[in-house]
C-alpha positions in Angstrom: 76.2 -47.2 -139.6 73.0 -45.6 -142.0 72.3 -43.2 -138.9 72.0 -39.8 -141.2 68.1 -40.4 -142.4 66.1 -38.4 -144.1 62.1 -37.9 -143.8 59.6 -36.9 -146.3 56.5 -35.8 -144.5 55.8 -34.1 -140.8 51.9 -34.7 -140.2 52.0 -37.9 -138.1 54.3 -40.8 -139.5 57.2 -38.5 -139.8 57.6 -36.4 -136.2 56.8 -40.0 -134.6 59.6 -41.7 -136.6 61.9 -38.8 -136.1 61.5 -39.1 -132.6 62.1 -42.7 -132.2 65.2 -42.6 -135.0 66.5 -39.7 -132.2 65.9 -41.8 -129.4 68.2 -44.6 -131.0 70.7 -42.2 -131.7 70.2 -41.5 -135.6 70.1 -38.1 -136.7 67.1 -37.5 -138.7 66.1 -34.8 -140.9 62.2 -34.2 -142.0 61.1 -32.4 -145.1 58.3 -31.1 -145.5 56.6 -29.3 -148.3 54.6 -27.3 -146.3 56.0 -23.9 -144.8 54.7 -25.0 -141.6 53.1 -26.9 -139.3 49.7 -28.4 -140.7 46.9 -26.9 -138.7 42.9 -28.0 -137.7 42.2 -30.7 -140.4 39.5 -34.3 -139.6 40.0 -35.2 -136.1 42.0 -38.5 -135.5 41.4 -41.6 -133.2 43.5 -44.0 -130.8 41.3 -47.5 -129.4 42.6 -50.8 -128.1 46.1 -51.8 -126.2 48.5 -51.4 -129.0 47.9 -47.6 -129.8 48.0 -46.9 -126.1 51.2 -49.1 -125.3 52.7 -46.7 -127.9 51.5 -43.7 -126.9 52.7 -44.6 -123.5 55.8 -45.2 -124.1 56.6 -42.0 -126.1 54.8 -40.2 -122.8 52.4 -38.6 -124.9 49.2 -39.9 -123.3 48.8 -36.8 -120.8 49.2 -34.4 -122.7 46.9 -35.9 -125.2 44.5 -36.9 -122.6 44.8 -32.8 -121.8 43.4 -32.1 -125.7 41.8 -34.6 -126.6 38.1 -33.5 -128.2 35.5 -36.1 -126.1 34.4 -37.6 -128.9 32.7 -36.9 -131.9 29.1 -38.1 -131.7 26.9 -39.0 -134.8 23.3 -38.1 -135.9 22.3 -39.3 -139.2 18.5 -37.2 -139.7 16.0 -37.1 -142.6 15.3 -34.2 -144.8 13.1 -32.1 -141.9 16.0 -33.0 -139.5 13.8 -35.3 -137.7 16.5 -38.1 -136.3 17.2 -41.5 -137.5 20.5 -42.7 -135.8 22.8 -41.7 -133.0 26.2 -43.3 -132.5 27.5 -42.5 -129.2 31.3 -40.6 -129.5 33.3 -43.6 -129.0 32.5 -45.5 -132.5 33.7 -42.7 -134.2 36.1 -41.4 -131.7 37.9 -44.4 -130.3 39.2 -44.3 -126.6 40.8 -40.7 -127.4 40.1 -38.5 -130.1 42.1 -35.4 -130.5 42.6 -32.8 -134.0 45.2 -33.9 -136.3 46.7 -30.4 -136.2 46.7 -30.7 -132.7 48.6 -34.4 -132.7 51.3 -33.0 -135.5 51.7 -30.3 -133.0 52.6 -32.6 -130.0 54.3 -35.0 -132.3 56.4 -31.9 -133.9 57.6 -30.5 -130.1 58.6 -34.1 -128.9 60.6 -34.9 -131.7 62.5 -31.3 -132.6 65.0 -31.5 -130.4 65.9 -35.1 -132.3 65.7 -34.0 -135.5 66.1 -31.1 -138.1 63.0 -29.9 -139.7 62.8 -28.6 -143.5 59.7 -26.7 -144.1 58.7 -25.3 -147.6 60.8 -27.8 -149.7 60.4 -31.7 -150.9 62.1 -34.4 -152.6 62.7 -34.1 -156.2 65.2 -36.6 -157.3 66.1 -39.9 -155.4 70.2 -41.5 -156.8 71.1 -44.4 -154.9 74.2 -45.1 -154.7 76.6 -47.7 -152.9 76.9 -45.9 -150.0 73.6 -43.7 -149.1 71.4 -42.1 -151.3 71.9 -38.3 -153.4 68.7 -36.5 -152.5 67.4 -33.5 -154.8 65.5 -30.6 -153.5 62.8 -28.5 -154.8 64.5 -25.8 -153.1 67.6 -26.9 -155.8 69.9 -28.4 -153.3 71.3 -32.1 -153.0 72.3 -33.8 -150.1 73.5 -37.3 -149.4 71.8 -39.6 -146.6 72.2 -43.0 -145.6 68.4 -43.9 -146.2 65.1 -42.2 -147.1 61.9 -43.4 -145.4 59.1 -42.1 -147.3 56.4 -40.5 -144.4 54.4 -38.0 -147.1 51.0 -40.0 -146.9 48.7 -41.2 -149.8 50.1 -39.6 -152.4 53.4 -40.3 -151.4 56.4 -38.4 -153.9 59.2 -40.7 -152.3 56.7 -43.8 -152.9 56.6 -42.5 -156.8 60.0 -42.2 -157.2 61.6 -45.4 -155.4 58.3 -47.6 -156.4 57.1 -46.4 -159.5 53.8 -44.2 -160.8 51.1 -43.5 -158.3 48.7 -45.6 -160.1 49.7 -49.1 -159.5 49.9 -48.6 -155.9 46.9 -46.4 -154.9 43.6 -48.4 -155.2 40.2 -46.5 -155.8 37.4 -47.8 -153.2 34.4 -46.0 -155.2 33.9 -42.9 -152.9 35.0 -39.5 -152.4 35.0 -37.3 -149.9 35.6 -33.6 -149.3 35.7 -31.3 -145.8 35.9 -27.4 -145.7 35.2 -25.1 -142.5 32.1 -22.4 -142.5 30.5 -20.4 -139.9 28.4 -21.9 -137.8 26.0 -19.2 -137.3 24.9 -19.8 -141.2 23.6 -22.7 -140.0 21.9 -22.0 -136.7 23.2 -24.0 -133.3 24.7 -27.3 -133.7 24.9 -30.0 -131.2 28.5 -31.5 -130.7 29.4 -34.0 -132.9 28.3 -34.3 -136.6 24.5 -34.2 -137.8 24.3 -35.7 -141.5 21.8 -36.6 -144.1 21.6 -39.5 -146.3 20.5 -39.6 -150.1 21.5 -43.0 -151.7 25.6 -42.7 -152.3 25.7 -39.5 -150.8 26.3 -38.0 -147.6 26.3 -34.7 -146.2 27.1 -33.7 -142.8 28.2 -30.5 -140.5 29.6 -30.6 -137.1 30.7 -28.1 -134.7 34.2 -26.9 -134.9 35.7 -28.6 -131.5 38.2 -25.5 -130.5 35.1 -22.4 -131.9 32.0 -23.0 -131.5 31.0 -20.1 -134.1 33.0 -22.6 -136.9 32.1 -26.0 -138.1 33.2 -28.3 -140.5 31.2 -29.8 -143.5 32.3 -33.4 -144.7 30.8 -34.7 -147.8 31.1 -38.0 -149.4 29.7 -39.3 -152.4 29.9 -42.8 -154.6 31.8 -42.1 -158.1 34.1 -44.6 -159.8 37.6 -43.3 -160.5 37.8 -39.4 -161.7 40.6 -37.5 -163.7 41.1 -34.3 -161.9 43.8 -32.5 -161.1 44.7 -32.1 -157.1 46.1 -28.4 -157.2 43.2 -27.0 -159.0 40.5 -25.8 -156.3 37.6 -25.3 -158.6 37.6 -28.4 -160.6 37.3 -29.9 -157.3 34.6 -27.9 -156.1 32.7 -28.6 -159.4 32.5 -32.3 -159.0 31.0 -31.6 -155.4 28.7 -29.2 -156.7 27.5 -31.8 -159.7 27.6 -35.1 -157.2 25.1 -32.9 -154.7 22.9 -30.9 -157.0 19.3 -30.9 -156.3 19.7 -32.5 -153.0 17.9 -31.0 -149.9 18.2 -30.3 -146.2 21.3 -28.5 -145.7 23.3 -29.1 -148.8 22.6 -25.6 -150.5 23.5 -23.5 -147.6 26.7 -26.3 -147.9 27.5 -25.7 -151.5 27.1 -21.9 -151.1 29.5 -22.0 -148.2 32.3 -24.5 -150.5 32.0 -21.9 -153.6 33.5 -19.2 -150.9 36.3 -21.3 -148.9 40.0 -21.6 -149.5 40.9 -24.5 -148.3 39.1 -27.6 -149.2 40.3 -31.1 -148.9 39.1 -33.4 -151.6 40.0 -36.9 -152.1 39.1 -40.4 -153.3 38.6 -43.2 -150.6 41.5 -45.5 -151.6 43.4 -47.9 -150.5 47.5 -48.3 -150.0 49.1 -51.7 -151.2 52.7 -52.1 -151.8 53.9 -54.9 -152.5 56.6 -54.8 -150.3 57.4 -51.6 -147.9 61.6 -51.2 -149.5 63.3 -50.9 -151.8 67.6 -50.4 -151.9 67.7 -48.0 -149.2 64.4 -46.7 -149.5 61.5 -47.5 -147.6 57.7 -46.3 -146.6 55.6 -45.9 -143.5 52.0 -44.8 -142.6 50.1 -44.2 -145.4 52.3 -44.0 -148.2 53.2 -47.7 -147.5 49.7 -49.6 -146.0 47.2 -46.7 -145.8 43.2 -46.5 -146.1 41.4 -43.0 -146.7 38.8 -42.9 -143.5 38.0 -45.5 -141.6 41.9 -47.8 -142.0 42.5 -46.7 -138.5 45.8 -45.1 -140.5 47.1 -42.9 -137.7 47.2 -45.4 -134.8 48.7 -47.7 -137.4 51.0 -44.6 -138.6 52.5 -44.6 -135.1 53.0 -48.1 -134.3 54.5 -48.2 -137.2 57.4 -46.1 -137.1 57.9 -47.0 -133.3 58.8 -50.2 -135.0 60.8 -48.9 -138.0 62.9 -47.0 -135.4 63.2 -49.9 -133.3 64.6 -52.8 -136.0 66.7 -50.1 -137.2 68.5 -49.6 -133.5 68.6 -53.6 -133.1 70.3 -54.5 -136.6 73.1 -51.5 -136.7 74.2 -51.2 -140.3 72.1 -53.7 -141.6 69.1 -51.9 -142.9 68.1 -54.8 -145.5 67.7 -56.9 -142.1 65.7 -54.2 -140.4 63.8 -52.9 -143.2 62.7 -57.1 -143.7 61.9 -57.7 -140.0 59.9 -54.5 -140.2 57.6 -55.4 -143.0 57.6 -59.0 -141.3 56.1 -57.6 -138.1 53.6 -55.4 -139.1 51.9 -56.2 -142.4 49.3 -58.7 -141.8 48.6 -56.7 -139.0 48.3 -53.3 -141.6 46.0 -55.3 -143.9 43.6 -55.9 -140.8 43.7 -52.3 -140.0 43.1 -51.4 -143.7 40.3 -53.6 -144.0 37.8 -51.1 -141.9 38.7 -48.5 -145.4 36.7 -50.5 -147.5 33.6 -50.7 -145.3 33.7 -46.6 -145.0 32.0 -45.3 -148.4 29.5 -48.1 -148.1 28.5 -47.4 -144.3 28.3 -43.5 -145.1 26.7 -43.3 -148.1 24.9 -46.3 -149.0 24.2 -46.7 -152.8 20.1 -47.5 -152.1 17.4 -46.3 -149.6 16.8 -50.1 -148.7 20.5 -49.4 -147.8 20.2 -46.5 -145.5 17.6 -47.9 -143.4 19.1 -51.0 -143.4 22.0 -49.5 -141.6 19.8 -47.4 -139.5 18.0 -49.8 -138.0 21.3 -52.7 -137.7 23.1 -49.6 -135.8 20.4 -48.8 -133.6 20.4 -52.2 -132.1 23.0 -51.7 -129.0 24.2 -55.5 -129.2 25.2 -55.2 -132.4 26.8 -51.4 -132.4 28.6 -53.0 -129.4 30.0 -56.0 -131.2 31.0 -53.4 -133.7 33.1 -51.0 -131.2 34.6 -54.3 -129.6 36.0 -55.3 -133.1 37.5 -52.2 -133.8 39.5 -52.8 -130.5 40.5 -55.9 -131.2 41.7 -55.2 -134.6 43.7 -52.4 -133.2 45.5 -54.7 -130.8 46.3 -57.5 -132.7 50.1 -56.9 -132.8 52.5 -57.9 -130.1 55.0 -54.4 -129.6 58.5 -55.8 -129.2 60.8 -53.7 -126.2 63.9 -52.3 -128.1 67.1 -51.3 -126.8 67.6 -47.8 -125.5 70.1 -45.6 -126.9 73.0 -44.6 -124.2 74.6 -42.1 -126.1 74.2 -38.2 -126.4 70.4 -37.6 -127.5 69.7 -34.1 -129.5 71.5 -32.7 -132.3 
């Protein structure tokens, strides 16, 4: 009946799939390379009727109501810190913004008593065969499964193993972008929200930690066509951040001084997701590894409707994945692509490549007609899907 399904990834796509697959009465099982839990990280964003209609109905929206940050308001200034632009919370922050840590937290307790968690390990090896599918382990153990979605984001490992190399599937949008924490107090009081300075394709920006007010977090993008770097090696990172914002002013030393020190950065390209088609056999993506968009792709809201509708096609064609797997895709791409589309404007609206650019964008944001058009559209986009009810499961829930 393909109920025994294994996940790879547990930051947003996975617990929320898990917990749907439960619901149905599959009995999932999430890997995740990881040892735990990801904590803090960018904070994430729900707007418009879809992403609340899903939220409801996995009765998150209290408790997410309960942690959500307020918003994350924006102040673009020049190099004396004199300001240029505000954009209220809502434009960045949809109609609830809440930490990504925080969400894979909820997302983690709702769906654990569904599912079995495997922290520290990942897929290695994927054999299909004509019954399920012989799953290798880092960890060196193999275990069969009736399907593998592939949940692990981006750079998906399931995605390059089913599909083929990352490279034909991961499409560079001409910008990067990096965040790291630091003290606050290096950098005197910050206001809530993000304060950010523009130099033609670059930006540069600190904001105040939303749990600590004595941390903050810097985010950085710049314009760059496609790199070679590697992703495990810290300091070649933090050397193309230090070359793409040398001899710039304002804050950025006190920045770069406070990057050369930290642990954990995250760097990565601003790219865009496109699959041809979402399965393969009995393999199949969802969230970002199948239709995402670094920043601005509204990928977490899409992340969740997604796999509420995975689940769902799955419970309503028993045994027939090829069916689900098909009506799945069917539902939800064009409605992916429209959600992606808001990825490709990002780079561009953050770090213009001009100075004719960055006024430009001042001045067309601080028009309130036309930043309202903009929040409106970002609603509509997000609601352009009709969410289907599915059949509840009547059996014993849990494992």
């Amino acid at each position: 009946m393909n109920r025994n399904v294994l996940i790879s990834g547990a930051s947003v796509a996975g617990p929320a799939l898990a917990y749907w697959l439960g619901r149905h009465g599959f009995h999932p099982t999430v890997v995740e390379l990881a040892p735990a839990l990801r904590e803090g990280g960018q904070a994430v964003d729900f707007r418009g009727e879809t992403h609340r209609t899903v939220l409801d109905r996995m009765g998150l929206l209290p408790e997410l109501r309960r942690i959500q940050t307020g918003g994350s308001p924006m102040r673009f200034v020049d190099e004396d810190g004199r300001t240029l632009l505000r954009l209220p919370a809502e434009f960045a922050g949809g109609e609830m913004e809440v930490l990504r840590g925080d969400l894979a937290r909820v997302l983690y307790e709702h769906s654990a008593p569904y599912a079995e968690y495997l922290f520290g390990d990942s897929v290695t090896g994927l054999d299909e065969t004509s019954s399920g599918v012989r799953v290798d382990f880092r960890s060196g153990a193999s275990r069969d499964f009736d399907l593998v979605i592939g949940a692990d984001g981006l750079h998906s490992h399931v995605r390059r193993l089913a599909f083929g190399p990352e490279e034909r599937y991961v499409n560079h949008l001409g910008y990067y972008f990096a965040t790291w924490q630091l003290p606050n107090d290096s950098h005197g009081e910050l206001e809530k929200g993000s304060v950010g300075y523009n130099v033609p394709g670059r930006l540069a920006s600190i904001g105040v930690d939303h749990r600590d007010s004595a941390q903050a977090g810097a985010f950085l993008v710049f314009a760059s066509p496609a790199v070679s770097y590697d992703r495990h090696d810290l300091e070649q990172q933090k050397e193309l951040i230090g070359n793409a914002f040398s001899g710039i002013g304002w804050e950025v030393p006190c920045l770069l001084a406070s990057l050369h020190q930290t642990p954990d950065l995250h760097f990565d390209s601003i790219s865009r997701v496109d699959v041809g088609t979402w399965s393969t056999g009995r393999v199949c993506l969802v969230g970002d590894a199948a239709c995402g968009a670094a920043i601005g792709g509204m990928g977490t809201g899409t992340a969740m409707v997604a796999a509420y509708v995975l689940a769902g096609e799955l419970a309503r064609a028993p045994g027939e994945y090829r069916t689900a797997f098909t009506r799945y895709e069917k539902r939800l791409r064009q409605y992916a692509r429209g959600c992606q589309a808001g990825g490709g404007r990002t780079g561009k609206f953050l770090a213009p490549g001009t100075a004719t650019g960055i006024r430009f964008r001042n001045a067309l944001l601080s028009r309130p007609l036309f930043l309202n058009g903009m929040l409106k559209l970002g609603e509509k986009v997000s609601s352009t899907v009709a969410l289907p009810e599915y059949p509840a499961f009547s059996g014993r829930v849990g494992r």
